[in-house]
C-alpha positions as CSV (number, residue, x, y, z in Angstrom):
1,X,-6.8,21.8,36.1
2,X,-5.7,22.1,32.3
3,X,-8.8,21.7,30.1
4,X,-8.9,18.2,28.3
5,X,-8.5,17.7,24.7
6,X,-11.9,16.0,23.6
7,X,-11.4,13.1,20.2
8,X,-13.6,15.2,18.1
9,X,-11.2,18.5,19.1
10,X,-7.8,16.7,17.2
11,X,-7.4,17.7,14.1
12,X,-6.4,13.9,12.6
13,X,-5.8,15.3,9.6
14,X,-3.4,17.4,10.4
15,X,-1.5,15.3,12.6
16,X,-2.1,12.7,9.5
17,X,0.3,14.8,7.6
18,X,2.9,15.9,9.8
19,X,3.4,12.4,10.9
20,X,3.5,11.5,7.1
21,X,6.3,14.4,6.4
22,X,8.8,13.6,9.3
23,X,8.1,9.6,8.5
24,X,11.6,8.1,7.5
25,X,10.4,6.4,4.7
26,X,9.5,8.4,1.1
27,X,6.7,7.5,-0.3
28,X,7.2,5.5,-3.7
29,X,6.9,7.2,-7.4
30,X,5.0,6.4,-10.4
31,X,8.7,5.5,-11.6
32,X,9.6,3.3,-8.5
33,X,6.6,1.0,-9.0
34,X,7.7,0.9,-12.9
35,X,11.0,-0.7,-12.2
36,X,9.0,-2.6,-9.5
37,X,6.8,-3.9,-11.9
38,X,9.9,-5.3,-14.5
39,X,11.2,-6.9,-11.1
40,X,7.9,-8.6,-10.4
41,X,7.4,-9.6,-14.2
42,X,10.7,-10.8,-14.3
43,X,11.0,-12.8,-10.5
44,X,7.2,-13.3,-10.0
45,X,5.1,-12.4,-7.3
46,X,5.4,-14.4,-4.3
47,X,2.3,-15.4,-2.1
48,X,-0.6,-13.2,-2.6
49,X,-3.5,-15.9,-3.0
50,X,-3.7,-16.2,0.6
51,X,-3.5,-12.4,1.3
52,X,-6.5,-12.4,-1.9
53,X,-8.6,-14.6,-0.6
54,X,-8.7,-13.3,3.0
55,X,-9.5,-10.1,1.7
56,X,-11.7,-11.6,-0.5
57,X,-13.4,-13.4,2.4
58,X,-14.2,-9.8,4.2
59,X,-16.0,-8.0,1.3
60,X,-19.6,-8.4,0.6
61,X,-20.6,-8.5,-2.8
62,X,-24.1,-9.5,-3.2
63,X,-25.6,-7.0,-5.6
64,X,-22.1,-5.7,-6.7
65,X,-22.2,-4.9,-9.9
66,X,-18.5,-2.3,-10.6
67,X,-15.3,-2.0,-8.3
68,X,-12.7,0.8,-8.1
69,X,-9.7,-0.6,-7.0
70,X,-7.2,2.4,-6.4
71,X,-3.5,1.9,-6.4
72,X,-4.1,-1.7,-8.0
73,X,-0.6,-2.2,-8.8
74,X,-0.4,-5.5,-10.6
75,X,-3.7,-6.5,-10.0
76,X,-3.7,-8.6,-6.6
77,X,-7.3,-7.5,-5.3
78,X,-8.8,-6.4,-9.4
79,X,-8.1,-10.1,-10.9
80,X,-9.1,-12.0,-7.9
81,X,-13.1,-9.6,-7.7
82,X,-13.4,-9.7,-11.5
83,X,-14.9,-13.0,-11.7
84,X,-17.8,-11.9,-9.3
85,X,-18.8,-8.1,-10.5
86,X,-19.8,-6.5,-14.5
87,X,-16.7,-4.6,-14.2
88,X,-13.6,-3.6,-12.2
89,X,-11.9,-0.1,-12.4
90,X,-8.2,-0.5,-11.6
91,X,-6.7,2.8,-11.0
92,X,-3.0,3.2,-10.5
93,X,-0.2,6.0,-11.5
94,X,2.1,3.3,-12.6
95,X,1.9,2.6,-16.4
96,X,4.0,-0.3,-16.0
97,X,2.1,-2.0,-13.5
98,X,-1.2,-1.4,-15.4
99,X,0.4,-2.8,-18.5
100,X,1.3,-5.6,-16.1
101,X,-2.0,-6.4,-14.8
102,X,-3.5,-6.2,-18.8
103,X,-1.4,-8.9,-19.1
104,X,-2.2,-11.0,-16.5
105,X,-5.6,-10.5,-16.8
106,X,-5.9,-11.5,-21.0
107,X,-3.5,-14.6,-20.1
108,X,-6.5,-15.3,-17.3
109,X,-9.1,-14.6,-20.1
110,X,-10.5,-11.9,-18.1
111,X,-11.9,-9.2,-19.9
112,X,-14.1,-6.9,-17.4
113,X,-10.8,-4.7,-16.0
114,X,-10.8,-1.4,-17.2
115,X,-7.5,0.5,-16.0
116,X,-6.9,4.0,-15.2
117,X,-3.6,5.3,-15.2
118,X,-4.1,8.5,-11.8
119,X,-2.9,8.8,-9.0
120,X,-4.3,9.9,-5.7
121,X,-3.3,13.6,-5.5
122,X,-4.8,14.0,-9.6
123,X,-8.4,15.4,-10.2
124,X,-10.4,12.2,-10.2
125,X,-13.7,14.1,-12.3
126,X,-13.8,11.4,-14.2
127,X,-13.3,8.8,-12.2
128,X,-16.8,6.1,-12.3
129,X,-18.8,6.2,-8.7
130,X,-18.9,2.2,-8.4
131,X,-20.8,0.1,-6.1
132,X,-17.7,-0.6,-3.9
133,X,-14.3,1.2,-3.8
134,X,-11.2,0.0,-2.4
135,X,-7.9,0.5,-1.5
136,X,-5.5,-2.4,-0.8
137,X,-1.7,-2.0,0.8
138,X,-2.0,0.9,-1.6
139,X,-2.3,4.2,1.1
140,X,0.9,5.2,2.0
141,X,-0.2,9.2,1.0
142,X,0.9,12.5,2.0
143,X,-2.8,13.5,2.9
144,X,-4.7,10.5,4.5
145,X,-7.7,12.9,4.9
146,X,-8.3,13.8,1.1
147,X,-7.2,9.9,0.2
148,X,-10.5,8.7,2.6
149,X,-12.7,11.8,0.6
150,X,-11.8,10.5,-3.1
151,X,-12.8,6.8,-1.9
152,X,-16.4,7.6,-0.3
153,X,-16.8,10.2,-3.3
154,X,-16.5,7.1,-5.5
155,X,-18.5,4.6,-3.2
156,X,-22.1,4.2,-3.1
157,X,-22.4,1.5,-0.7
158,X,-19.1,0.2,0.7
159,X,-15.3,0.8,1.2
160,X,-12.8,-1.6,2.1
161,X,-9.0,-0.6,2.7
162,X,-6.2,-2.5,4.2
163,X,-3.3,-0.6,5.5
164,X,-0.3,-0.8,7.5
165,X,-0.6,-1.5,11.3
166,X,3.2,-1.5,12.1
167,X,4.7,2.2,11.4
168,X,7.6,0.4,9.7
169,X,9.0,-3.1,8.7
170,X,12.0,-2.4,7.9
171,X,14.7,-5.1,9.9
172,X,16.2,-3.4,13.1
173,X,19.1,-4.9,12.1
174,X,19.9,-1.8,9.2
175,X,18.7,0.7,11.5
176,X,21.1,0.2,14.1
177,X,23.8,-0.2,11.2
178,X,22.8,3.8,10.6
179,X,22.3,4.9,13.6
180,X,18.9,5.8,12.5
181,X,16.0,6.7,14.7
182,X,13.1,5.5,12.4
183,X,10.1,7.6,12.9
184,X,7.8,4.8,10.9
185,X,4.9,5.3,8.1
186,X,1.3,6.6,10.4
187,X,-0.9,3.3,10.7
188,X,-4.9,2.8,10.0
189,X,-5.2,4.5,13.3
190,X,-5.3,7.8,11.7
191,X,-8.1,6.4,9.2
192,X,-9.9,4.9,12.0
193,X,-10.2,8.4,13.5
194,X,-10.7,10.5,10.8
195,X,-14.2,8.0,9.7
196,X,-15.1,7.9,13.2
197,X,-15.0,12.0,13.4
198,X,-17.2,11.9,10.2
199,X,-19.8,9.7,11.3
200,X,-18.6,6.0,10.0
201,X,-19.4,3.1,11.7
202,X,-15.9,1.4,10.9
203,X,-15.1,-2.1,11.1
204,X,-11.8,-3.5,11.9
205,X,-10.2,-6.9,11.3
206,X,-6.7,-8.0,10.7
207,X,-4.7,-10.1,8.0
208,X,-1.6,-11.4,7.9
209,X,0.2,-12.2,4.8
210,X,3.3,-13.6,3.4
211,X,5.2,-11.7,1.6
212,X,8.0,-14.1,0.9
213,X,9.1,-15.0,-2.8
214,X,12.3,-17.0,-3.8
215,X,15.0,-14.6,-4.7
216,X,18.8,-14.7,-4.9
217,X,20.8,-11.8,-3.0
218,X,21.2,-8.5,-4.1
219,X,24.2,-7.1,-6.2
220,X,26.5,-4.9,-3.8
221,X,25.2,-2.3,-6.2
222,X,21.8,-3.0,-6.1
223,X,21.6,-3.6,-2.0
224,X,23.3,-0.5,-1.6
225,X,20.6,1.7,-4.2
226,X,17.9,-0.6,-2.3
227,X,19.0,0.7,1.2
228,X,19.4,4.6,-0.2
229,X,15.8,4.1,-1.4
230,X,14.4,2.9,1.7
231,X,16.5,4.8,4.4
232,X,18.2,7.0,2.4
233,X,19.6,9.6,1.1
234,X,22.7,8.2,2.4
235,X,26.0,10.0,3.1
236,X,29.4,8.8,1.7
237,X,30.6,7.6,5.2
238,X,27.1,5.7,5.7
239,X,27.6,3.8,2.0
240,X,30.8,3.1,2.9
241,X,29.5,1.3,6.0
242,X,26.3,-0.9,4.4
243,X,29.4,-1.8,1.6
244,X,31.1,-3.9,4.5
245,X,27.8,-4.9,5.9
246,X,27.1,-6.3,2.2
247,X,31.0,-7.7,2.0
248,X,30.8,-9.3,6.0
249,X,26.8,-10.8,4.9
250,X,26.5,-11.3,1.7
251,X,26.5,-14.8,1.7
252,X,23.2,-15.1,3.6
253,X,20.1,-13.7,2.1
254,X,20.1,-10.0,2.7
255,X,16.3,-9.0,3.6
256,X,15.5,-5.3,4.4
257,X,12.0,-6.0,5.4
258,X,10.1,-8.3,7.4
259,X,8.4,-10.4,4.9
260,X,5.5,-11.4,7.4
261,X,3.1,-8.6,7.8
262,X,0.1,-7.6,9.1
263,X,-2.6,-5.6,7.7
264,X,-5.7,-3.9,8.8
265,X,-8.8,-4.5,7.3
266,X,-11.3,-1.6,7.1
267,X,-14.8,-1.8,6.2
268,X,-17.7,0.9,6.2
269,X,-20.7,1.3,4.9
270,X,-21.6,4.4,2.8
271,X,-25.6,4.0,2.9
């Protein structure tokens, strides 16, 4: 009888980031989120009070005085804590999206969000240890393992995270149009086993948010860059297909993701 593979025997780490290298989807640049950040300043954000205040609603923060909030982007999770902590950290490698949030945040009068242009793979030395990190939507990394070290090295008494439970949410509908077998984005499982192999006592919950915003249809030159970004790279004969997708469907809104999504919400405590 062949010898069974105990939990605390898998290497999660490891399977973490081979998972994350053969994923379909590429993880997003400092310069992506910069042009995603003109789009949002220029279209608006959508819905993200609801998805705030749920998140919101899980965190404890009596006695809270600082927050890290890594990959802040815009400032969903930073500007809705700042009103309840001394000071928020909002640490992101997009420049545009941190000018974004200083923006949002002085036409809010808030005044206690200090940003920190990093990303996750730079040295974080000088990084503040805060009362609570977290990391929302924002962990879509090459090395989960090392992402999960930098948070409780900058926690002293709780993390929260939300992250993908789907491994992709991109529409079916584009997929079969490639042909393309889409080996999806690794979920919080991985997280979930990595803190459990270390000792956390992790707790789970789930939120759904709405990611819908009012938007007109993409250019055919813009859909087609959109789909090379997301599935790409594409080949000549695939463009030439999504261009008669885009010339048999462009007068109904073109939508590449699912707009409805849920999220895991993970919470330990680091005393």
């Amino acid at each position: 009888m062949a010898k069974i593979k105990m939990i605390d025997e898998i290497d999660f780490g490891a399977l973490y980031r081979e998972h994350a290298k053969a994923s379909l989807r590429r993880p997003k640049t400092a310069a992506d989120w910069d042009a995603r950040a003109e789009k949002l300043a220029a279209e608006g954000e959508g819905s993200s009070n609801d998805y705030a205040a749920a998140f919101l609603d899980r965190m404890e923060l009596s006695g809270v005085k600082t927050v890290l909030d890594v990959g802040s982007g815009s400032g969903t999770i930073a500007l809705a804590v700042a009103p309840y902590v001394e000071k928020v950290y909002a640490l992101d490698h997009s420049p545009k999206m941190l000018a974004l949030l200083a923006e949002k945040a002085k036409m809010a009068g808030i005044d206690n969000i200090e940003t920190i242009l990093l990303s996750w793979e730079d040295d974080w030395s000088d990084v503040p240890v805060c009362d609570i990190a977290l990391s929302s939507r924002s962990s879509m990394v090459s090395d989960l393992e090392d992402a999960l070290d930098k948070l409780n090295s900058r926690a002293e008494k709780a993390v929260y995270m939300t992250m993908t439970m789907r491994q992709g949410y991109i529409n079916r509908e584009f997929l079969d149009l490639l042909e393309r077998e889409y080996i999806g984005f690794p979920t919080y499982i991985y997280a979930l086993n990595l803190l459990y192999q270390q000792g956390y006592n992790v707790a789970v919950d789930f939120i759904t948010a709405d990611h819908r915003r009012q938007r007109e249809a993409l250019s055919l030159e813009d859909f087609v860059k959109e789909v090379d970004r997301s599935l790409g790279p594409l080949s000549s004969s695939e463009k030439e297909r999504v261009e008669r997708y885009y010339s048999a469907n462009h007068e109904r809104l073109l939508q590449l993701y699912h707009d409805i999504r849920p999220w895991a919400f993970l919470h330990w405590d680091r005393r």
